[in-house]
N, CA, C and O atoms as CSV, one atom per row, in Angstrom:
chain,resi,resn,atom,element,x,y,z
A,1,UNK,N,N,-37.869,-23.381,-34.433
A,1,UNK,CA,C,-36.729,-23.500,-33.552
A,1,UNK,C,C,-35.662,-22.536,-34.052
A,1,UNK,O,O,-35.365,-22.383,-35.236
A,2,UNK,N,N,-35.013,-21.777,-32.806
A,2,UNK,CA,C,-34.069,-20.289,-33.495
A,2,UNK,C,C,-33.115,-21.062,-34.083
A,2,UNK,O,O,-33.443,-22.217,-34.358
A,3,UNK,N,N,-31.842,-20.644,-34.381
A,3,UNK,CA,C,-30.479,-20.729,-34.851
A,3,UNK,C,C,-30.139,-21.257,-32.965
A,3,UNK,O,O,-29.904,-22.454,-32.800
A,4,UNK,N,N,-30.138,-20.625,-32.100
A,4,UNK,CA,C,-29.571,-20.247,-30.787
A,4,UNK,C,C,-29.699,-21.825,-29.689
A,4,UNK,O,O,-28.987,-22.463,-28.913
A,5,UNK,N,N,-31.192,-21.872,-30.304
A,5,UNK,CA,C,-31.391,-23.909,-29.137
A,5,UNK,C,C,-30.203,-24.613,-30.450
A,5,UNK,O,O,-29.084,-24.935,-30.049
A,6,UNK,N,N,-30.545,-24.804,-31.964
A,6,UNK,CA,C,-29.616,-25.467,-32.195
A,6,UNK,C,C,-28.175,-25.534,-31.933
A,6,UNK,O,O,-27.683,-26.614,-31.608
A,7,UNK,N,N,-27.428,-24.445,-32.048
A,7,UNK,CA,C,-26.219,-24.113,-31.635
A,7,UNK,C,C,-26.200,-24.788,-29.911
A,7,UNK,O,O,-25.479,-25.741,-29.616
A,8,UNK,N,N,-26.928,-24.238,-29.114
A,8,UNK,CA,C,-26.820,-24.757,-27.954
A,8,UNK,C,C,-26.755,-26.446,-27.368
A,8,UNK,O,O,-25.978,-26.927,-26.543
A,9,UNK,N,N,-27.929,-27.140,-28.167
A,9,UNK,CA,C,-27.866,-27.993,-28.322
A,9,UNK,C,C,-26.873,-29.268,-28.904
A,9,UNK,O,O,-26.575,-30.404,-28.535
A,10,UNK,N,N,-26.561,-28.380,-30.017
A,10,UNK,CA,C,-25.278,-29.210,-30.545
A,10,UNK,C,C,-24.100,-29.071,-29.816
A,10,UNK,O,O,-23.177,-29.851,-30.046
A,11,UNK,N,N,-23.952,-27.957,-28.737
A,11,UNK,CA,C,-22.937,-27.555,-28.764
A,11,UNK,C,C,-22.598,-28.873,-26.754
A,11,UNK,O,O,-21.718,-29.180,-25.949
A,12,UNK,N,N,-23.703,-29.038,-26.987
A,12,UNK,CA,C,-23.946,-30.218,-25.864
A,12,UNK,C,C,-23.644,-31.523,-26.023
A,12,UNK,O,O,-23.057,-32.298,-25.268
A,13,UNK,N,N,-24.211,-31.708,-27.319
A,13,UNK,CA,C,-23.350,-33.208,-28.028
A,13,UNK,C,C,-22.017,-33.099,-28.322
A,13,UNK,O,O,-21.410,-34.140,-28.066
A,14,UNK,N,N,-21.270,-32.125,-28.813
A,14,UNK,CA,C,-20.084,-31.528,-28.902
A,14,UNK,C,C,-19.581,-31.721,-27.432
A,14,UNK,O,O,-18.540,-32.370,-27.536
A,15,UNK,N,N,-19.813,-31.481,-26.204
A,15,UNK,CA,C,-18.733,-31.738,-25.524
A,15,UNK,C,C,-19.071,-33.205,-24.696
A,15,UNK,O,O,-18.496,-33.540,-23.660
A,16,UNK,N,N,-19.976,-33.879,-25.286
A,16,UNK,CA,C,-19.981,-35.410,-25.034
A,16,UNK,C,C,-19.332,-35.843,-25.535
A,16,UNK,O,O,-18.482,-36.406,-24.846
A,17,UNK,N,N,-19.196,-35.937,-26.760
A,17,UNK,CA,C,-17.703,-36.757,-27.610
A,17,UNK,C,C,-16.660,-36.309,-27.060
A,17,UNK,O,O,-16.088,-37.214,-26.454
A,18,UNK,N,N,-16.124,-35.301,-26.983
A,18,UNK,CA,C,-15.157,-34.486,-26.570
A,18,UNK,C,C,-14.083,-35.836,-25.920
A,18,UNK,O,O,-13.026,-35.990,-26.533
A,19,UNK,N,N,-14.261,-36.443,-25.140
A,19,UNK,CA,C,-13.452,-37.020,-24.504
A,19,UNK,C,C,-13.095,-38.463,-25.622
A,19,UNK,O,O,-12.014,-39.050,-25.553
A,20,UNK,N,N,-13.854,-38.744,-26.301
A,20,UNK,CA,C,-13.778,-39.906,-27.202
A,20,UNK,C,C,-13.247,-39.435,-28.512
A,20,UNK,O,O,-12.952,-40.199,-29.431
A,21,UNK,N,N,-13.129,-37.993,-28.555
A,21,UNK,CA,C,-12.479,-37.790,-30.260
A,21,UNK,C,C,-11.426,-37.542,-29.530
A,21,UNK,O,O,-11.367,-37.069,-28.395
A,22,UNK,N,N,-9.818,-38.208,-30.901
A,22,UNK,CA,C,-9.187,-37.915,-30.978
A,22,UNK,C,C,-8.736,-37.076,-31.965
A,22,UNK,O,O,-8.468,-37.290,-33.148
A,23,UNK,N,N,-8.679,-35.662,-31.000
A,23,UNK,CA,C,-8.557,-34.811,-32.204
A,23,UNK,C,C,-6.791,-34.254,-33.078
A,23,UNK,O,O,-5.756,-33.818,-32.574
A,24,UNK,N,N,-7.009,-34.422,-33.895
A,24,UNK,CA,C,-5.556,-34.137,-34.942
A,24,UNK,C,C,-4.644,-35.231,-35.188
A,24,UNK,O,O,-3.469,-35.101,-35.532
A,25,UNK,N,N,-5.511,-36.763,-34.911
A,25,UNK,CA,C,-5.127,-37.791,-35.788
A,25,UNK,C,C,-5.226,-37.978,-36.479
A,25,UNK,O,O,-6.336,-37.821,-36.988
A,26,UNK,N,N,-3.841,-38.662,-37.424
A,26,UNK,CA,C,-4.120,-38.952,-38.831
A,26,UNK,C,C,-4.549,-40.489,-38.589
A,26,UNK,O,O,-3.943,-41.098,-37.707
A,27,UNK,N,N,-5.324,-40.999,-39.152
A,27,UNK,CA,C,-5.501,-42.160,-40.037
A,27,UNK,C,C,-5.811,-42.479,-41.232
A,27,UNK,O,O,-6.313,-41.747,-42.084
A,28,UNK,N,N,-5.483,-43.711,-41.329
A,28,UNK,CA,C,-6.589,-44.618,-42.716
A,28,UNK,C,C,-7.766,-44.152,-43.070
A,28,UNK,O,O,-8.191,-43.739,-41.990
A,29,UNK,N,N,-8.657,-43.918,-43.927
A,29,UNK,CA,C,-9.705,-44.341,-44.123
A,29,UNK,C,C,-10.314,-44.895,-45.666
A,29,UNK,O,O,-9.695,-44.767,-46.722
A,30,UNK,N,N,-11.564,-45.483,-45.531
A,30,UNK,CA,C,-11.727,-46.021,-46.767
A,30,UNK,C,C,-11.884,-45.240,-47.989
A,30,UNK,O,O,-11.418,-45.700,-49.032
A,31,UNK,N,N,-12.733,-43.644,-47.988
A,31,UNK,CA,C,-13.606,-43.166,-49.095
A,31,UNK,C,C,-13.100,-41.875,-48.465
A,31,UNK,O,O,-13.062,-41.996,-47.240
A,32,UNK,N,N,-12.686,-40.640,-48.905
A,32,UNK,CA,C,-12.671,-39.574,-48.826
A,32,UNK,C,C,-13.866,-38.966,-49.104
A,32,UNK,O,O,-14.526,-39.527,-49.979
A,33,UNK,N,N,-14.545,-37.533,-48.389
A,33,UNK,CA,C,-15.977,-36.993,-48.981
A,33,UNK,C,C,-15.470,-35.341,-48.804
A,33,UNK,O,O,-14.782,-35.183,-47.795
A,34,UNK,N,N,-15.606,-34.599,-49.290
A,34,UNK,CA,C,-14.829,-33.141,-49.986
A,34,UNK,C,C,-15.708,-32.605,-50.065
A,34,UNK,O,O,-16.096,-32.382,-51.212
A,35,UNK,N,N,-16.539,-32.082,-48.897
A,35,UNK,CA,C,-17.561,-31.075,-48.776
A,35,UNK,C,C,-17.606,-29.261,-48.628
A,35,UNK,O,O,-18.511,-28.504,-48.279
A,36,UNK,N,N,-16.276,-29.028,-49.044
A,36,UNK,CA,C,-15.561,-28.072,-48.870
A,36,UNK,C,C,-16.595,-26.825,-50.063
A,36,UNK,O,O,-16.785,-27.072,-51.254
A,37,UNK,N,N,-17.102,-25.587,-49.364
A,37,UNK,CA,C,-17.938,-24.773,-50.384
A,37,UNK,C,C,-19.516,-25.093,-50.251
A,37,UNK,O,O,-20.314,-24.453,-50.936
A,38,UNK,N,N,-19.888,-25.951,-49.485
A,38,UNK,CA,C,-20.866,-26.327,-49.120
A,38,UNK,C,C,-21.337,-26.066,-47.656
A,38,UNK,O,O,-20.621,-26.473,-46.741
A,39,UNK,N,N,-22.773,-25.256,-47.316
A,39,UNK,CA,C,-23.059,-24.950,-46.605
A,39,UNK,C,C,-24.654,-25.788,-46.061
A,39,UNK,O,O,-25.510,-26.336,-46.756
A,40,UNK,N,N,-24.580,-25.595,-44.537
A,40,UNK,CA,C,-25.573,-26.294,-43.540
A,40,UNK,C,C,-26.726,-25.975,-44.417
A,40,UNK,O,O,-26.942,-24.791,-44.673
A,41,UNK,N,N,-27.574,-27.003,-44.957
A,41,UNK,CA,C,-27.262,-28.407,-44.302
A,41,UNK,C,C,-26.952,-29.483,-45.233
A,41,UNK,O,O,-27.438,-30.597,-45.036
A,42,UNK,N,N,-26.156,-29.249,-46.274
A,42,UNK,CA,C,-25.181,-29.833,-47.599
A,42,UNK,C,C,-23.970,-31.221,-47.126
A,42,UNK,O,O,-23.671,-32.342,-47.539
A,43,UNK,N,N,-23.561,-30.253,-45.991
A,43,UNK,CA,C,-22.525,-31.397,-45.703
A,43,UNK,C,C,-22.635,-32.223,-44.859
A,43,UNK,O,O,-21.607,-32.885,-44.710
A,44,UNK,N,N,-23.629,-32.540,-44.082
A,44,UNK,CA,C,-24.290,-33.703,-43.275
A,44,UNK,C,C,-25.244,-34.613,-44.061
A,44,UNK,O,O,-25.174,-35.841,-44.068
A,45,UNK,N,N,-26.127,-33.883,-44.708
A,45,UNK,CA,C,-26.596,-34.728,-46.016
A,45,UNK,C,C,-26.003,-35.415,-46.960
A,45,UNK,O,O,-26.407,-36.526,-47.302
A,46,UNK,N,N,-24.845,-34.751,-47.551
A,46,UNK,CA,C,-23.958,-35.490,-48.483
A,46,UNK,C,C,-23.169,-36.707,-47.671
A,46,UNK,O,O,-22.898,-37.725,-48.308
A,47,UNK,N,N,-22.788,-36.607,-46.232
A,47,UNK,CA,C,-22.220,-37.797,-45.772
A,47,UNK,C,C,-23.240,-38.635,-45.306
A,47,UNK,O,O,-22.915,-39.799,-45.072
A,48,UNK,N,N,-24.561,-38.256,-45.095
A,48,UNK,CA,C,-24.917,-39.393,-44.870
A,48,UNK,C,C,-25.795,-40.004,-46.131
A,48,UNK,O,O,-26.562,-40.955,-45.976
A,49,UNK,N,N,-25.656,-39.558,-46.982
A,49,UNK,CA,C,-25.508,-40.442,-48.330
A,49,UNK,C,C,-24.740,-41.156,-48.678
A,49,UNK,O,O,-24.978,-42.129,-49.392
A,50,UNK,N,N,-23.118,-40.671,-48.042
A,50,UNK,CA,C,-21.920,-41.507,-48.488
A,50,UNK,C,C,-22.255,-42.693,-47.544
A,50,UNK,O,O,-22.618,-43.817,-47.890
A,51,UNK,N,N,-22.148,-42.436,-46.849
A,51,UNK,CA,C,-22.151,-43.137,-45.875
A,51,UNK,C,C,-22.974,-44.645,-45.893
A,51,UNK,O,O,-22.497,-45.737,-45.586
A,52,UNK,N,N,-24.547,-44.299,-46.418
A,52,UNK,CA,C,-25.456,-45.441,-47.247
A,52,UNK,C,C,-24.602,-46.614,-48.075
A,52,UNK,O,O,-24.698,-47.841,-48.072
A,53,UNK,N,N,-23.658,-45.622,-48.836
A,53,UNK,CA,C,-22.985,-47.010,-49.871
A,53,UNK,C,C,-21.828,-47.456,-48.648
A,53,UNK,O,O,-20.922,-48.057,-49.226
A,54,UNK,N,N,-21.648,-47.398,-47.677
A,54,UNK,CA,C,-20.447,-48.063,-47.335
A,54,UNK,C,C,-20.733,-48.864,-46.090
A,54,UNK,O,O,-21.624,-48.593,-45.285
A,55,UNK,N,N,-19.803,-49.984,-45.998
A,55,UNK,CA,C,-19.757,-51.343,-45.077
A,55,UNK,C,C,-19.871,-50.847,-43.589
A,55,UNK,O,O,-19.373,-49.773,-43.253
A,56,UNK,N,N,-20.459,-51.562,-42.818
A,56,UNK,CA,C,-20.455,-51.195,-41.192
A,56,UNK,C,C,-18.806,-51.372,-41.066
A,56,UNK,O,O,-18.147,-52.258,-41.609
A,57,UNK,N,N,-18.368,-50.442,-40.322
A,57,UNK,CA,C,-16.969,-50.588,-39.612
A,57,UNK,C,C,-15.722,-49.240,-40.952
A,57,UNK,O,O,-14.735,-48.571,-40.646
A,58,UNK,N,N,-16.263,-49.352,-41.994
A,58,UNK,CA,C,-15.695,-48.619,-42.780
A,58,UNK,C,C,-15.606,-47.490,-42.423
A,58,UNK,O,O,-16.585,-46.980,-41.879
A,59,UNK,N,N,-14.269,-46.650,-42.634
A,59,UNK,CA,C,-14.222,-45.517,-42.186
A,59,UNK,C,C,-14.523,-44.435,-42.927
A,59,UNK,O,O,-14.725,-44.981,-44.011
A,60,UNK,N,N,-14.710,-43.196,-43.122
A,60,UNK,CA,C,-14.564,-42.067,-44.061
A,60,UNK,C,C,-14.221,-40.520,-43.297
A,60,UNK,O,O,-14.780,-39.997,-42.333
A,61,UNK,N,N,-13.453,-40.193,-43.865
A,61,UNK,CA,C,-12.574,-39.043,-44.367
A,61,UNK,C,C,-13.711,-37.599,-44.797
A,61,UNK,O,O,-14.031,-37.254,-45.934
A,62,UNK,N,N,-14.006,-37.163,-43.893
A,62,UNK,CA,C,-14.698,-35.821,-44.716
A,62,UNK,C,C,-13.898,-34.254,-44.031
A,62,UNK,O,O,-13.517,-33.757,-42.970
A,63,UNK,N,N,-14.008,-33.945,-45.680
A,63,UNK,CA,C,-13.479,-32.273,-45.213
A,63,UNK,C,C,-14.290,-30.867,-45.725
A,63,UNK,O,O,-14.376,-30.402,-46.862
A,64,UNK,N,N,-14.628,-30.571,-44.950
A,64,UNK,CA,C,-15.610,-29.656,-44.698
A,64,UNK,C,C,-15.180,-27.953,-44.159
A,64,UNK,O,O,-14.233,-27.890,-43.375
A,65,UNK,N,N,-15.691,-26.949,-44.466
A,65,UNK,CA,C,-15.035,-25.248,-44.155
A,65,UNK,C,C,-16.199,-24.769,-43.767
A,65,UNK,O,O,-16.372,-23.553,-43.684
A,66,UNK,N,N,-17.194,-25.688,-43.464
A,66,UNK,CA,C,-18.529,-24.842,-43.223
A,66,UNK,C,C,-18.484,-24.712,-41.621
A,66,UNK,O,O,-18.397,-25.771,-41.001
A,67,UNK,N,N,-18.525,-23.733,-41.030
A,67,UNK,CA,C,-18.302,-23.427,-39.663
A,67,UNK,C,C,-19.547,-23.994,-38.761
A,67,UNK,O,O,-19.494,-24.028,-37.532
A,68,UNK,N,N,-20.524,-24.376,-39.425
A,68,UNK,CA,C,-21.601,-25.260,-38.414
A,68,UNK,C,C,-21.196,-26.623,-38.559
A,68,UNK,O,O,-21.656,-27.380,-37.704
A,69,UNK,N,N,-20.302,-27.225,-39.602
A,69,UNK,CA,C,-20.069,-28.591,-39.224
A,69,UNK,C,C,-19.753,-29.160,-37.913
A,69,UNK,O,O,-20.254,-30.138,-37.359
A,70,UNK,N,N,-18.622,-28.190,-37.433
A,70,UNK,CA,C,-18.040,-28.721,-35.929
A,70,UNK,C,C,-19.547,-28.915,-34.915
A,70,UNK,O,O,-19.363,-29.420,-33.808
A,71,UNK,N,N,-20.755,-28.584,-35.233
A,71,UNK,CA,C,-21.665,-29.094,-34.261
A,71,UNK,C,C,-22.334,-29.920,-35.128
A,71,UNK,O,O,-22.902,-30.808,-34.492
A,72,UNK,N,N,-22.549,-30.024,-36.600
A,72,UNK,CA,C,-23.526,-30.771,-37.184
A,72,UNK,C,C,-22.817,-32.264,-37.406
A,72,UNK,O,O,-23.237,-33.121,-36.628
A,73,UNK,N,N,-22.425,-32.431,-37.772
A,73,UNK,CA,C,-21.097,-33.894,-37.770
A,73,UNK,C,C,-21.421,-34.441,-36.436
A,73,UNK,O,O,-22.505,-35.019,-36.361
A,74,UNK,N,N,-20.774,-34.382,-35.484
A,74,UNK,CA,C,-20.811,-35.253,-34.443
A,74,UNK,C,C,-22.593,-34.768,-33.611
A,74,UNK,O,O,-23.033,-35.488,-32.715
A,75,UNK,N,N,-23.083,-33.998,-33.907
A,75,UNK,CA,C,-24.739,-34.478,-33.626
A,75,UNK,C,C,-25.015,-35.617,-34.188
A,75,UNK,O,O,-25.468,-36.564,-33.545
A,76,UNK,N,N,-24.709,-35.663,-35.795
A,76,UNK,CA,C,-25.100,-36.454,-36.873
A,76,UNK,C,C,-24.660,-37.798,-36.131
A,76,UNK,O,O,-25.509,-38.611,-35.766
A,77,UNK,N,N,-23.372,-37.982,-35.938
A,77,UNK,CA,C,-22.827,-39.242,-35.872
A,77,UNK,C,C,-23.408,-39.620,-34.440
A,77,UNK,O,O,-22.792,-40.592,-34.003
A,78,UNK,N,N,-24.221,-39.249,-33.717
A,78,UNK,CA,C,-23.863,-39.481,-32.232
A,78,UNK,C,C,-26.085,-40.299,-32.346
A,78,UNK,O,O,-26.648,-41.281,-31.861
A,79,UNK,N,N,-26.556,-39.054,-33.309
A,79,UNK,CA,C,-27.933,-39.594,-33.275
A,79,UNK,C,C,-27.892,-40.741,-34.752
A,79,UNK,O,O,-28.824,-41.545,-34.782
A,80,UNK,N,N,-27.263,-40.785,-35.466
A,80,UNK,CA,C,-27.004,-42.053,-36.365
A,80,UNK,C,C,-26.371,-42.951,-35.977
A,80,UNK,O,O,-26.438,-43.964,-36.673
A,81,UNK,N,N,-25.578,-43.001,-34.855
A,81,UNK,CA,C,-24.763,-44.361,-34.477
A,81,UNK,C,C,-23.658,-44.765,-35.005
A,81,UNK,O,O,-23.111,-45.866,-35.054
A,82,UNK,N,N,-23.354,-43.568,-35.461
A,82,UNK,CA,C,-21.656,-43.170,-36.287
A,82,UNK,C,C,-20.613,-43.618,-35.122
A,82,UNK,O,O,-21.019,-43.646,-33.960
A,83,UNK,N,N,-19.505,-43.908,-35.373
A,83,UNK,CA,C,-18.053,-43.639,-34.286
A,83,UNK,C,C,-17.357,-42.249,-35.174
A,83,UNK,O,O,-16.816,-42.231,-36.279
A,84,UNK,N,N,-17.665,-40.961,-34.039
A,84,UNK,CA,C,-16.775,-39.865,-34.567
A,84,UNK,C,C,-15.571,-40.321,-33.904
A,84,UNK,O,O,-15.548,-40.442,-32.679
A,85,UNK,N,N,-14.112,-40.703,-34.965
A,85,UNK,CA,C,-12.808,-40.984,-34.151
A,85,UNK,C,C,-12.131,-39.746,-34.383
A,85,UNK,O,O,-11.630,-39.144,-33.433
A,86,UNK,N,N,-12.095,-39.508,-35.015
A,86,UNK,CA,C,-11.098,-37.993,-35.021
A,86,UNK,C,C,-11.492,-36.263,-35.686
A,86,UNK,O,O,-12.065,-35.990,-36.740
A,87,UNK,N,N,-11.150,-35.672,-35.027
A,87,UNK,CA,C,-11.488,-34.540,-35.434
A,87,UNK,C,C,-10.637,-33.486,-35.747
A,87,UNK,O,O,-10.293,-33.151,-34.614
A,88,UNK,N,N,-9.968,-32.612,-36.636
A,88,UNK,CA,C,-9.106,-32.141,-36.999
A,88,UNK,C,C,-9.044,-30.196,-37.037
A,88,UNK,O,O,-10.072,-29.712,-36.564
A,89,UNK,N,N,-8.385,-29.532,-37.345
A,89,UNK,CA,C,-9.025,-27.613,-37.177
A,89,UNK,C,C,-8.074,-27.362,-38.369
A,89,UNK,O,O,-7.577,-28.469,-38.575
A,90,UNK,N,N,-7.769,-26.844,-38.899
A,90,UNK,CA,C,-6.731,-26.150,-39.167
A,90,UNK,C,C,-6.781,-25.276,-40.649
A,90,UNK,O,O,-6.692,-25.696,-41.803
A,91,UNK,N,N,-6.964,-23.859,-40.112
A,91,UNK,CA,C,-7.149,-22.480,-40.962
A,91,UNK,C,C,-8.891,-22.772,-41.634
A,91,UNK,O,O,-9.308,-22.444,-42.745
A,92,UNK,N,N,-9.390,-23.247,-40.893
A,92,UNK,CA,C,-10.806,-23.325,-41.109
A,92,UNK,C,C,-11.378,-24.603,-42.239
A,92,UNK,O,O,-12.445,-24.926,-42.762
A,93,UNK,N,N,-10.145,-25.006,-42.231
A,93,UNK,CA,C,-10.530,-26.750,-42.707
A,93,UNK,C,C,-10.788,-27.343,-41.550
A,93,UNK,O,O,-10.068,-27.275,-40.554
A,94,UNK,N,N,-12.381,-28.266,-41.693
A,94,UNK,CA,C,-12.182,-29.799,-40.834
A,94,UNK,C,C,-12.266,-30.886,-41.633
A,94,UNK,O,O,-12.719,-31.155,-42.746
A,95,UNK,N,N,-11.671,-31.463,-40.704
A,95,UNK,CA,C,-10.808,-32.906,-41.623
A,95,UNK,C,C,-11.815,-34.062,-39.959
A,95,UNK,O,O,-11.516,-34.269,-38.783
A,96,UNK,N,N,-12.883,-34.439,-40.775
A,96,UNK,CA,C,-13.201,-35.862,-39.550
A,96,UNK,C,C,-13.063,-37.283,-40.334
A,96,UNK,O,O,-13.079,-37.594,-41.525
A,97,UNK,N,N,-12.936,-37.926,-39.239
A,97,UNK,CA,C,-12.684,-39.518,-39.700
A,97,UNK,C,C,-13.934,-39.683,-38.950
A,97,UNK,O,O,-14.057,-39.064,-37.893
A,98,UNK,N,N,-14.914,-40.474,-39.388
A,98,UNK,CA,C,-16.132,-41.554,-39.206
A,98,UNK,C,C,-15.852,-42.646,-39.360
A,98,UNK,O,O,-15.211,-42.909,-40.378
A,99,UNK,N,N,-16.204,-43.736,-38.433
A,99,UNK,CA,C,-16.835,-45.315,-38.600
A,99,UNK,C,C,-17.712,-45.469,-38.419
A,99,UNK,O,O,-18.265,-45.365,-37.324
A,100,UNK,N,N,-18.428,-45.944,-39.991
A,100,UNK,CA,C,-20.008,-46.562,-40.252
A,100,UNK,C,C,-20.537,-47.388,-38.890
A,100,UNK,O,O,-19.946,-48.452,-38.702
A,101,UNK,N,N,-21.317,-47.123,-38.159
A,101,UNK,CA,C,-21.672,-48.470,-37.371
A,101,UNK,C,C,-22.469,-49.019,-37.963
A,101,UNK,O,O,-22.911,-50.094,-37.556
């Protein structure tokens, strides 16, 4: 499978959430995850490891600079049964909030 169906593909789950993220809210969350320097496919793996140790409903905090996150994250959360609530941009930081379902 190229680079080109994935991108495309994700980029399809990407505008399904679209209406359900709120993007450039701050909230709470329980566990921060600092995936920052880490590249596809590092930082979807590492959260959903975090993710293993923590309570249904718990939230987490991940920040990530890897430019495929913005499609790999909310694929992740959408085929794991994640709640992506917020999604964040800024100078090539993303900042998402997750709830464990």
């Amino acid at each position: 499978m190229g680079h080109a169906s994935h991108v495309a593909r994700g980029q399809i789950a990407v505008d399904r959430l679209k209406s359900s993220v709120n993007k450039g809210v701050i909230m709470e969350f329980d566990v921060e995850l600092d995936v920052r320097g880490l590249r596809c496919p590092l930082p979807v793996l590492k959260l959903r490891k975090r993710l293993g140790s923590l309570a249904s409903g718990q939230v987490i905090q991940v920040l990530a600079d890897d430019p495929a996150v913005v499609i790999d994250v909310p694929h992740f959360c959408a085929e794991a049964g994640h709640e992506l609530i917020s999604h964040a941009e800024d100078g090539g930081l993303q900042t998402f909030a997750i709830r464990k379902g």
